[in-house]
PDB file of N, H, CA, C and O in Angstrom:
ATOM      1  N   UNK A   1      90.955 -64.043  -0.824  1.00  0.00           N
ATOM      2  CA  UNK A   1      90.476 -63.618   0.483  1.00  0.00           C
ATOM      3  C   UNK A   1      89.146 -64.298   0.790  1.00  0.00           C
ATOM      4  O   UNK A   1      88.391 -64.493  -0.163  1.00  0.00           O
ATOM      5  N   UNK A   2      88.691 -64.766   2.279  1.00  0.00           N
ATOM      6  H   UNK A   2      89.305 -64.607   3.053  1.00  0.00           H
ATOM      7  CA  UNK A   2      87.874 -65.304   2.498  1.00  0.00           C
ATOM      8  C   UNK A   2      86.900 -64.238   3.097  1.00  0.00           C
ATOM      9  O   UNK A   2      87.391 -63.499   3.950  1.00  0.00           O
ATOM     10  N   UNK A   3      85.744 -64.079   2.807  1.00  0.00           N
ATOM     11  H   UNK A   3      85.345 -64.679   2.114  1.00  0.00           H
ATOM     12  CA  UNK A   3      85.186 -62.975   3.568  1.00  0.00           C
ATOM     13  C   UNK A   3      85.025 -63.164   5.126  1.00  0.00           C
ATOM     14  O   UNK A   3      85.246 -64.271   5.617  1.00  0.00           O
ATOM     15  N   UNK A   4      84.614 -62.018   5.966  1.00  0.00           N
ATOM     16  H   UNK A   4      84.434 -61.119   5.567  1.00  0.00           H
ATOM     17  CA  UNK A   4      84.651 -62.055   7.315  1.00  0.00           C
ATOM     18  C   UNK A   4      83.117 -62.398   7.145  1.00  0.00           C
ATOM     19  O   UNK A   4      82.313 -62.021   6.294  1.00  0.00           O
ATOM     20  N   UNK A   5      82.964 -63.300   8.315  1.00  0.00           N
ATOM     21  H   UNK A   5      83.618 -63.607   9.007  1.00  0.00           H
ATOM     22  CA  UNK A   5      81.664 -64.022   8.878  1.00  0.00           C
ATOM     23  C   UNK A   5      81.614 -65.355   7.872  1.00  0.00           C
ATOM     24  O   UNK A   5      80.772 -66.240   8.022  1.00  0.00           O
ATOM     25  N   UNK A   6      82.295 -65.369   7.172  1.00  0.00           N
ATOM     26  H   UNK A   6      82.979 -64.650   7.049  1.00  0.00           H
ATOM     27  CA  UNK A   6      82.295 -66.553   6.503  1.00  0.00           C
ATOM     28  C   UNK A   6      82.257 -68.128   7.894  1.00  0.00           C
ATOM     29  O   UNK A   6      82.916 -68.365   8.906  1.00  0.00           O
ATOM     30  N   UNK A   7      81.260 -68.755   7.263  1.00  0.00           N
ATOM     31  H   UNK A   7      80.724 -68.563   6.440  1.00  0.00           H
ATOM     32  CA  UNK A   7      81.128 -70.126   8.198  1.00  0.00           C
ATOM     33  C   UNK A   7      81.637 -71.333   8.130  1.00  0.00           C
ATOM     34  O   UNK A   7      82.255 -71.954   8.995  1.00  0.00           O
ATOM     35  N   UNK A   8      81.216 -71.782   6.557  1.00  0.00           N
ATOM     36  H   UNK A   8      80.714 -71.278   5.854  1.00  0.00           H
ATOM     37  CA  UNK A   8      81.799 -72.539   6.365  1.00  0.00           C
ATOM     38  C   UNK A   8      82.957 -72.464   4.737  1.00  0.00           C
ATOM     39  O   UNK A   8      82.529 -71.636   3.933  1.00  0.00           O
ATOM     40  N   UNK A   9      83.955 -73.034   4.377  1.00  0.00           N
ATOM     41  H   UNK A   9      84.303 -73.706   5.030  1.00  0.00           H
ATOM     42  CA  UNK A   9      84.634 -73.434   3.092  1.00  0.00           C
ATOM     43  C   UNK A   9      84.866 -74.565   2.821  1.00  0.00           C
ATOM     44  O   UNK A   9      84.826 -75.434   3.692  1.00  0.00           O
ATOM     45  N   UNK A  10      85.164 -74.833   1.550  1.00  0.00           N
ATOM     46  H   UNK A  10      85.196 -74.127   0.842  1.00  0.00           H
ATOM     47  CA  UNK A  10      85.929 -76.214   1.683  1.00  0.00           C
ATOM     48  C   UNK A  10      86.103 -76.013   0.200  1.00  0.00           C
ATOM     49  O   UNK A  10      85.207 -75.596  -0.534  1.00  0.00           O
ATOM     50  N   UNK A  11      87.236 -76.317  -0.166  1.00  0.00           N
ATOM     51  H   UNK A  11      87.964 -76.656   0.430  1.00  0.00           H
ATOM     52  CA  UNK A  11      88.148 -76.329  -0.904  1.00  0.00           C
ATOM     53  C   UNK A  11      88.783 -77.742  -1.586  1.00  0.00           C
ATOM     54  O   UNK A  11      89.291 -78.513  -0.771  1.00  0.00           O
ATOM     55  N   UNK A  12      88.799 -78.125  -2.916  1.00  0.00           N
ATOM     56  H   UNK A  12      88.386 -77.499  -3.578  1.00  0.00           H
ATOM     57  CA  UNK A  12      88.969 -79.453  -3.256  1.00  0.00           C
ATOM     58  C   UNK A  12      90.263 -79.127  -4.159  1.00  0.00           C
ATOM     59  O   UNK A  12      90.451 -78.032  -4.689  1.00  0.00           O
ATOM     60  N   UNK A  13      90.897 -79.937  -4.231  1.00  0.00           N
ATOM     61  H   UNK A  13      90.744 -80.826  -3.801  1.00  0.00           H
ATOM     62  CA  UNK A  13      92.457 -79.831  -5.354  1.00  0.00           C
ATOM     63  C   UNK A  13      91.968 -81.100  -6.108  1.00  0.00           C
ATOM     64  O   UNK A  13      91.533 -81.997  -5.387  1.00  0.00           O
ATOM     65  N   UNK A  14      91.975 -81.353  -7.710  1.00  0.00           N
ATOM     66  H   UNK A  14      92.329 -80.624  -8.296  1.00  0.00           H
ATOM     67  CA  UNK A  14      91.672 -82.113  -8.267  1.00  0.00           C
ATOM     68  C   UNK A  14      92.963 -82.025  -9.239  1.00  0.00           C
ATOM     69  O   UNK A  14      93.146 -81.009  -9.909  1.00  0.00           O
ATOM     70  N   UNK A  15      93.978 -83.278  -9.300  1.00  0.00           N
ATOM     71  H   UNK A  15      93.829 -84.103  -8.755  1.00  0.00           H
ATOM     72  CA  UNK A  15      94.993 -82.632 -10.510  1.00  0.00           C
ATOM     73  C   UNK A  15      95.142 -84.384 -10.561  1.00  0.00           C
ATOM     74  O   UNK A  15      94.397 -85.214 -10.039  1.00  0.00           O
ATOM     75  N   UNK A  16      96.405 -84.607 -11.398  1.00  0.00           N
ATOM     76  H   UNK A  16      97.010 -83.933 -11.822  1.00  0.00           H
ATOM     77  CA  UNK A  16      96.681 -85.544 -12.188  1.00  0.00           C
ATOM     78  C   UNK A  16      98.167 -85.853 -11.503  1.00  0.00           C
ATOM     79  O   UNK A  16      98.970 -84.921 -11.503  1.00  0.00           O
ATOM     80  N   UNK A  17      98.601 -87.248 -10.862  1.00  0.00           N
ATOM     81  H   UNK A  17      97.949 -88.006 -10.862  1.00  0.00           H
ATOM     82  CA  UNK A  17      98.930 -87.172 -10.033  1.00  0.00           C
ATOM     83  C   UNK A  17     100.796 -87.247 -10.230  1.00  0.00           C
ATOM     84  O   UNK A  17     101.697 -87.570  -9.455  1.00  0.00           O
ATOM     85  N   UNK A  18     100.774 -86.795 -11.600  1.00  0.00           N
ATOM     86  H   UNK A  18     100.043 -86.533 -12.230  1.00  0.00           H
ATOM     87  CA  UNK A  18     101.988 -86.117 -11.618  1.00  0.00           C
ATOM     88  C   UNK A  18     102.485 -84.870 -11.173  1.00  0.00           C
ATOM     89  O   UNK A  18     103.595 -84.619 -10.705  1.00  0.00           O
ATOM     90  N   UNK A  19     101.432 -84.051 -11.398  1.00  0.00           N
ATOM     91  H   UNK A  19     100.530 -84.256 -11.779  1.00  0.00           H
ATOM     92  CA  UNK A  19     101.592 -82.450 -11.050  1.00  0.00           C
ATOM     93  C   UNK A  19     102.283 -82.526  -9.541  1.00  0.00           C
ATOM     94  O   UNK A  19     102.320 -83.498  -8.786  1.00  0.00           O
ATOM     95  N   UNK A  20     102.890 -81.014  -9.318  1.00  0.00           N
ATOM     96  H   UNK A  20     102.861 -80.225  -9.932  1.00  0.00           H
ATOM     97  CA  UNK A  20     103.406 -80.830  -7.815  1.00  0.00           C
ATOM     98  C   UNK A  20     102.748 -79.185  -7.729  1.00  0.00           C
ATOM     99  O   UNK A  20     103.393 -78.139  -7.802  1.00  0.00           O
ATOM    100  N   UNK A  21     101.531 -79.320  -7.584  1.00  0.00           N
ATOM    101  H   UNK A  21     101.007 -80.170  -7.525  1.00  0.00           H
ATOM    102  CA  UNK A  21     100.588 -78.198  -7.103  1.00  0.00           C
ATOM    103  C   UNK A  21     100.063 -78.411  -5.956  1.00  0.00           C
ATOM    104  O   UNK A  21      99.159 -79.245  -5.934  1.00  0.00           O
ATOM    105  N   UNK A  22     100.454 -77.737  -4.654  1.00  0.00           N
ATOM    106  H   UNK A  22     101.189 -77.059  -4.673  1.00  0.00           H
ATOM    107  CA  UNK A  22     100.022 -77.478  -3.060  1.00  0.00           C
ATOM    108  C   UNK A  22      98.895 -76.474  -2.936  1.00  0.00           C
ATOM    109  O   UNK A  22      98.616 -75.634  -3.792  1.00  0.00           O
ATOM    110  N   UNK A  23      98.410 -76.613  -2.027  1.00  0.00           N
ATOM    111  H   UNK A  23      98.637 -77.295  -1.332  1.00  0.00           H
ATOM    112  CA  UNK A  23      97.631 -75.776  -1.339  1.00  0.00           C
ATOM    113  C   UNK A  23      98.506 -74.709  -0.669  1.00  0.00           C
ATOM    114  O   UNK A  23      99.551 -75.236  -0.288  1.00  0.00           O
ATOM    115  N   UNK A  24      98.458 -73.438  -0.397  1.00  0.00           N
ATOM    116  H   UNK A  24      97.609 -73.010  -0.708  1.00  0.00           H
ATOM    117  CA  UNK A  24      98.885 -73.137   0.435  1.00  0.00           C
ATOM    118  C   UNK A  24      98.289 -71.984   0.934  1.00  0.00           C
ATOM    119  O   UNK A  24      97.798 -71.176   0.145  1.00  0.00           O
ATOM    120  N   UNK A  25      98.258 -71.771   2.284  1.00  0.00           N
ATOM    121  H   UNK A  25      98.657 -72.427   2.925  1.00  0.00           H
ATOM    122  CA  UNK A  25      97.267 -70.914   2.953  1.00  0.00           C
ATOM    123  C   UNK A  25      98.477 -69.786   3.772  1.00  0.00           C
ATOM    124  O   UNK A  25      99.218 -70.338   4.586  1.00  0.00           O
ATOM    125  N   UNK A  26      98.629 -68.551   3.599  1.00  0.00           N
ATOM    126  H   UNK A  26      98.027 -68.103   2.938  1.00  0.00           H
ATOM    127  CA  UNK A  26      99.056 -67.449   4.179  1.00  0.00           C
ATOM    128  C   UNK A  26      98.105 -66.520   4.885  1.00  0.00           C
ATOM    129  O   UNK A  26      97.102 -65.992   4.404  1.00  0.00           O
ATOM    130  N   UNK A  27      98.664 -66.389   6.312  1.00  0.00           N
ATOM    131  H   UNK A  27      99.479 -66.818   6.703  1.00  0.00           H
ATOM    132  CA  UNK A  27      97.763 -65.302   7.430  1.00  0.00           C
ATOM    133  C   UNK A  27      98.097 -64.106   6.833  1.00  0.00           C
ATOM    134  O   UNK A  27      99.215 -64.026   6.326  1.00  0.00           O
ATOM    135  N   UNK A  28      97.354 -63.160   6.791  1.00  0.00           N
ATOM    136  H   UNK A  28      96.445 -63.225   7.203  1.00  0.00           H
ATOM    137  CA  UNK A  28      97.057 -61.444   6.592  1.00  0.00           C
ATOM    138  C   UNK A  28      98.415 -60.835   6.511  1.00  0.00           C
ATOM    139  O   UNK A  28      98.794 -60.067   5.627  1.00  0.00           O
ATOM    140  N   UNK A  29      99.152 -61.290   7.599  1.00  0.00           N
ATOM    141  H   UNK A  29      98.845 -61.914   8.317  1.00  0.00           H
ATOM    142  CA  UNK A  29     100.342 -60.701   7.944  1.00  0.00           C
ATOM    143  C   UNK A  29     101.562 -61.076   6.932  1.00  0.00           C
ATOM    144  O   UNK A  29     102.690 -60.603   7.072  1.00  0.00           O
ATOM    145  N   UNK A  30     101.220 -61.936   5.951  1.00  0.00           N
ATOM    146  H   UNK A  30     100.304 -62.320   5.838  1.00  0.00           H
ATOM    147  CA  UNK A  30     102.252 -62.936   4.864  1.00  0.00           C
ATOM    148  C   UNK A  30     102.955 -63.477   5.629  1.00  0.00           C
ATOM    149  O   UNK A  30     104.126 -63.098   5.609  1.00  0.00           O
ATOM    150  N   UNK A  31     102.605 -64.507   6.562  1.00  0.00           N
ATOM    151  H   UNK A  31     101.654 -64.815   6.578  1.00  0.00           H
ATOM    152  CA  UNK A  31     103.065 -65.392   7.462  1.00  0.00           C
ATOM    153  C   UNK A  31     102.591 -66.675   6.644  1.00  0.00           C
ATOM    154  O   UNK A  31     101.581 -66.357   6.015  1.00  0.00           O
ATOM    155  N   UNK A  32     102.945 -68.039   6.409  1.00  0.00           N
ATOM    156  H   UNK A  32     103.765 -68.297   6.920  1.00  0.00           H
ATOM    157  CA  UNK A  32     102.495 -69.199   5.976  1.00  0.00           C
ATOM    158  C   UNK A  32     101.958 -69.781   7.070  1.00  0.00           C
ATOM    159  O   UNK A  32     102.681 -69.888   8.061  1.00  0.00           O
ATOM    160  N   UNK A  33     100.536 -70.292   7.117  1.00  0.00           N
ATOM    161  H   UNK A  33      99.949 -70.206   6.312  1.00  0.00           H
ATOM    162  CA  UNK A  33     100.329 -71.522   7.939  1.00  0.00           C
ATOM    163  C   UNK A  33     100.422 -73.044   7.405  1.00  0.00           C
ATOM    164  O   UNK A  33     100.502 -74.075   8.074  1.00  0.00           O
ATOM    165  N   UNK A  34     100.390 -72.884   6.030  1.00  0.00           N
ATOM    166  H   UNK A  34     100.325 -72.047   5.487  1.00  0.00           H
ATOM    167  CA  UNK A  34     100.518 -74.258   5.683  1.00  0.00           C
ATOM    168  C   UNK A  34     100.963 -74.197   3.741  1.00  0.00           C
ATOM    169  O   UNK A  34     100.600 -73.661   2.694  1.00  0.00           O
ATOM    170  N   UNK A  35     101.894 -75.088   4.243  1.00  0.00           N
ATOM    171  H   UNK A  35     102.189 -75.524   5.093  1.00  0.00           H
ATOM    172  CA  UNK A  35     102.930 -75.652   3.123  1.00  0.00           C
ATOM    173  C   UNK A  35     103.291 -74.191   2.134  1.00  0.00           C
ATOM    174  O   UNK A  35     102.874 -74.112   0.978  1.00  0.00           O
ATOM    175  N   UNK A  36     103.806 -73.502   2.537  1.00  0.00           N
ATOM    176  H   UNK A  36     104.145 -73.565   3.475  1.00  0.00           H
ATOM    177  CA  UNK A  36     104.574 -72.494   2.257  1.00  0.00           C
ATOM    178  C   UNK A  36     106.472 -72.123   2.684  1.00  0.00           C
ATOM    179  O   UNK A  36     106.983 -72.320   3.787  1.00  0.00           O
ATOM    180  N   UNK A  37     107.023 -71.687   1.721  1.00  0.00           N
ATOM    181  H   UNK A  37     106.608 -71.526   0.825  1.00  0.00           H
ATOM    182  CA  UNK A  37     108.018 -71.375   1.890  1.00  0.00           C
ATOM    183  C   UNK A  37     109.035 -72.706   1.952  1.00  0.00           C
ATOM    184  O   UNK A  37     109.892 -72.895   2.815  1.00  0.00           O
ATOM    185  N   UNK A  38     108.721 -73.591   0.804  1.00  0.00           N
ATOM    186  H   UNK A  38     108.024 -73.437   0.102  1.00  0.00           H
ATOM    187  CA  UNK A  38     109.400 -74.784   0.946  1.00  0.00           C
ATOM    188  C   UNK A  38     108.811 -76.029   1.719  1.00  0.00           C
ATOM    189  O   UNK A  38     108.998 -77.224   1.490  1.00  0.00           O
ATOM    190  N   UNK A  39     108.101 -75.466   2.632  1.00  0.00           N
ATOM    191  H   UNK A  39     107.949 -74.496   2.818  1.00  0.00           H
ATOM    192  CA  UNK A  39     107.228 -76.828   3.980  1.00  0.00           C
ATOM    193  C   UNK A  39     106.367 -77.409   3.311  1.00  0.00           C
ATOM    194  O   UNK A  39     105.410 -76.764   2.883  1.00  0.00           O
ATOM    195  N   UNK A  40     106.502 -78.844   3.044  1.00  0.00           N
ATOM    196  H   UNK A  40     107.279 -79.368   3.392  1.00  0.00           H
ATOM    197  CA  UNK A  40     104.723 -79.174   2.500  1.00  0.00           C
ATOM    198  C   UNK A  40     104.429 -79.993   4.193  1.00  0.00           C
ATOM    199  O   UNK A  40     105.259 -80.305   5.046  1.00  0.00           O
ATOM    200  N   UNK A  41     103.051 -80.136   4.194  1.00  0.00           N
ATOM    201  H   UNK A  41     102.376 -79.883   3.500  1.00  0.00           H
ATOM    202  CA  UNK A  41     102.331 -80.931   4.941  1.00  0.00           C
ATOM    203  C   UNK A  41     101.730 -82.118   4.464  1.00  0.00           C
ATOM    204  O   UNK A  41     100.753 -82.034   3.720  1.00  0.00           O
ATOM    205  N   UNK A  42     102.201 -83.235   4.807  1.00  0.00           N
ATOM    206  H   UNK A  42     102.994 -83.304   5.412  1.00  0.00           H
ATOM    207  CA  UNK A  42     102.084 -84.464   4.220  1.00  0.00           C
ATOM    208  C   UNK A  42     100.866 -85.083   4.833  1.00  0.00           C
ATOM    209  O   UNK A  42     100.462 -86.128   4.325  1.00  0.00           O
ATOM    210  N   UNK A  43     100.037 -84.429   6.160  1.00  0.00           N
ATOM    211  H   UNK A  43     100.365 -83.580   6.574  1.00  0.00           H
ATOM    212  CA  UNK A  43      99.401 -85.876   6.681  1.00  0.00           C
ATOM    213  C   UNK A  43      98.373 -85.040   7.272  1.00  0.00           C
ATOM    214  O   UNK A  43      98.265 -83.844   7.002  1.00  0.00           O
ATOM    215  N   UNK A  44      97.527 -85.739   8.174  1.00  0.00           N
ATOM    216  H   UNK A  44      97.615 -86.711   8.394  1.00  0.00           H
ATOM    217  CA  UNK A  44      96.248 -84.328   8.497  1.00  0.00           C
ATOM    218  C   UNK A  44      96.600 -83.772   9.547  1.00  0.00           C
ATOM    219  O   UNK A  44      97.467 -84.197  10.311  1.00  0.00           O
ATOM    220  N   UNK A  45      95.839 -82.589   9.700  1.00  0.00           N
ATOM    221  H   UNK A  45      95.135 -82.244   9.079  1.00  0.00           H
ATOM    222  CA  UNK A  45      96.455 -81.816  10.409  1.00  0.00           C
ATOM    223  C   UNK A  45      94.862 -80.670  10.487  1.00  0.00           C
ATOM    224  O   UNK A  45      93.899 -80.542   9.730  1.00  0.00           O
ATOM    225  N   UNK A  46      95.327 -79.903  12.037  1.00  0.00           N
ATOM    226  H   UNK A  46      96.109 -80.007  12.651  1.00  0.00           H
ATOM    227  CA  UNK A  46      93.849 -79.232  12.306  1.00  0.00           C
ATOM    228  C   UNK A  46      94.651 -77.942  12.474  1.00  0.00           C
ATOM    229  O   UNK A  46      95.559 -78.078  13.295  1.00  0.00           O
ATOM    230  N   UNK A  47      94.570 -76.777  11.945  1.00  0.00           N
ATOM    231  H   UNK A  47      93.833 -76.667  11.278  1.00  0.00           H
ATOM    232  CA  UNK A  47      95.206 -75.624  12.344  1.00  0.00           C
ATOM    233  C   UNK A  47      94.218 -74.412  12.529  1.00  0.00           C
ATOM    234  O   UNK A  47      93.251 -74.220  11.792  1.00  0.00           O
ATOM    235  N   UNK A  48      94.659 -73.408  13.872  1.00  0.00           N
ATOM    236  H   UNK A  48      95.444 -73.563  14.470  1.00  0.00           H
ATOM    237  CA  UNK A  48      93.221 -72.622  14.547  1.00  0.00           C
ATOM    238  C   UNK A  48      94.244 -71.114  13.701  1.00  0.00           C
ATOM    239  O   UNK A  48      95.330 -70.544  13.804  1.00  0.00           O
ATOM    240  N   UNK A  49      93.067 -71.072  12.949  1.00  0.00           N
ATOM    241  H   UNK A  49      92.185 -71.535  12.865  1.00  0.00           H
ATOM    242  CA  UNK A  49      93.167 -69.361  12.352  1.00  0.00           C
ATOM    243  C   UNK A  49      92.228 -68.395  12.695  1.00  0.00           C
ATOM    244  O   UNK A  49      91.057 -68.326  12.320  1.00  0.00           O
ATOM    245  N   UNK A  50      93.115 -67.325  13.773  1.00  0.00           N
ATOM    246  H   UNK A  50      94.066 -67.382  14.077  1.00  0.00           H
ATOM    247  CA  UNK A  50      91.820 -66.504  13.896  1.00  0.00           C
ATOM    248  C   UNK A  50      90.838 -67.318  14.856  1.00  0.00           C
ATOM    249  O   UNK A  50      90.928 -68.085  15.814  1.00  0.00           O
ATOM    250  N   UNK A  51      89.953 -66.786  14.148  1.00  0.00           N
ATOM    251  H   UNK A  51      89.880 -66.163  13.369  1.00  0.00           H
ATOM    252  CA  UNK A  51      88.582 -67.749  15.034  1.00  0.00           C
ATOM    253  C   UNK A  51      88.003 -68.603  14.189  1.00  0.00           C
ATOM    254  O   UNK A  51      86.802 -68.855  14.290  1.00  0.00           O
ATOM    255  N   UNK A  52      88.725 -69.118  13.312  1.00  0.00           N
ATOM    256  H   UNK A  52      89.700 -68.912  13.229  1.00  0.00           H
ATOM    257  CA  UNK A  52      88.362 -70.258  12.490  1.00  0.00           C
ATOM    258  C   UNK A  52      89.291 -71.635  12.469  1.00  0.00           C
ATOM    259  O   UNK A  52      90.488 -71.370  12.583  1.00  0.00           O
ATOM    260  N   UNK A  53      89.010 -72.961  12.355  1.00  0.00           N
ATOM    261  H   UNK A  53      88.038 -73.176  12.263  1.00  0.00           H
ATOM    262  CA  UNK A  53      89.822 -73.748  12.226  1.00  0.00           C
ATOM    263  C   UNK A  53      89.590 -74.458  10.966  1.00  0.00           C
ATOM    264  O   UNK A  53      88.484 -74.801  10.546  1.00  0.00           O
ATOM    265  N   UNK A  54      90.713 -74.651  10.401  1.00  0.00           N
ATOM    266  H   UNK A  54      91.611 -74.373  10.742  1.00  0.00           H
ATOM    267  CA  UNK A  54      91.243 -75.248   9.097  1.00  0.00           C
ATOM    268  C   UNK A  54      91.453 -76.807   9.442  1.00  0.00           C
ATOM    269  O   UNK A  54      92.056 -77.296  10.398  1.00  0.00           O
ATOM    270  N   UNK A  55      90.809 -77.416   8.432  1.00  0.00           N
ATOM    271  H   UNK A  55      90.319 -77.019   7.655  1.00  0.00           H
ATOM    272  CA  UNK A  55      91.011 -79.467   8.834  1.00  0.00           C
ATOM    273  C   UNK A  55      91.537 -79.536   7.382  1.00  0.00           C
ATOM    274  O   UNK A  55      90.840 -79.083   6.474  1.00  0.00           O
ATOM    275  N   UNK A  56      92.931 -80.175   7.097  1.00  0.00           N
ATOM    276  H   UNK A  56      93.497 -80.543   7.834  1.00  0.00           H
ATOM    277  CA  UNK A  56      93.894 -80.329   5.930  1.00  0.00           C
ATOM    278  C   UNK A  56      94.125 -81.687   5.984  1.00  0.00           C
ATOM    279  O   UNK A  56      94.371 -82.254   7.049  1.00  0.00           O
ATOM    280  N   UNK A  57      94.069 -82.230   4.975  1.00  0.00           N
ATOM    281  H   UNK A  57      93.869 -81.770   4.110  1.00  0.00           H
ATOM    282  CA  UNK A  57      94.034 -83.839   4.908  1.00  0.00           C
ATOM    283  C   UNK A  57      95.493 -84.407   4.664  1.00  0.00           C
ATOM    284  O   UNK A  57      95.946 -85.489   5.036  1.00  0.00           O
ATOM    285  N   UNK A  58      96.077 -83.455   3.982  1.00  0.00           N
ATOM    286  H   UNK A  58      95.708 -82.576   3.679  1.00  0.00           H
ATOM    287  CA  UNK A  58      97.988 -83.543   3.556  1.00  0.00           C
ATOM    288  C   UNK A  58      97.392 -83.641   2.174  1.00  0.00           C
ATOM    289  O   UNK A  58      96.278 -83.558   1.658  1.00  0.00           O
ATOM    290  N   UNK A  59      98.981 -83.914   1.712  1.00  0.00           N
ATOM    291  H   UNK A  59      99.887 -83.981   2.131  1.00  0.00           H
ATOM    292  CA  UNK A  59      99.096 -83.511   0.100  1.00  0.00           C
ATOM    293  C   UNK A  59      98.681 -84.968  -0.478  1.00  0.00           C
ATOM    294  O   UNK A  59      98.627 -85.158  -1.693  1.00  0.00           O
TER     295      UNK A  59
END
């Protein structure tokens, strides 16, 4: 969980480039916004959560 009033995050994935470990981000509601439920996101992408926006570079 990200706290409320939170401003900024950023989040780094560091693995070995065999692994198949995603990011994946689920809304409150267990809805997926990104690469969940089988979907990966391959390329960048800007997605508005809430009153925050997420900048995802792809996998």
């Amino acid at each position: 969980d990200i706290p409320i009033n939170t401003t900024r995050v950023s989040v780094t994935q560091i693995s070995s480039g065999n692994d198949r470990y995603y990011l994946a981000v689920k809304h409150i509601n267990g809805t997926y916004v990104l690469n969940g439920m089988h979907s990966l996101q391959l390329y960048n992408v800007k997605i508005r959560i809430g009153g925050a926006t997420l900048f995802y570079t792809g996998s």
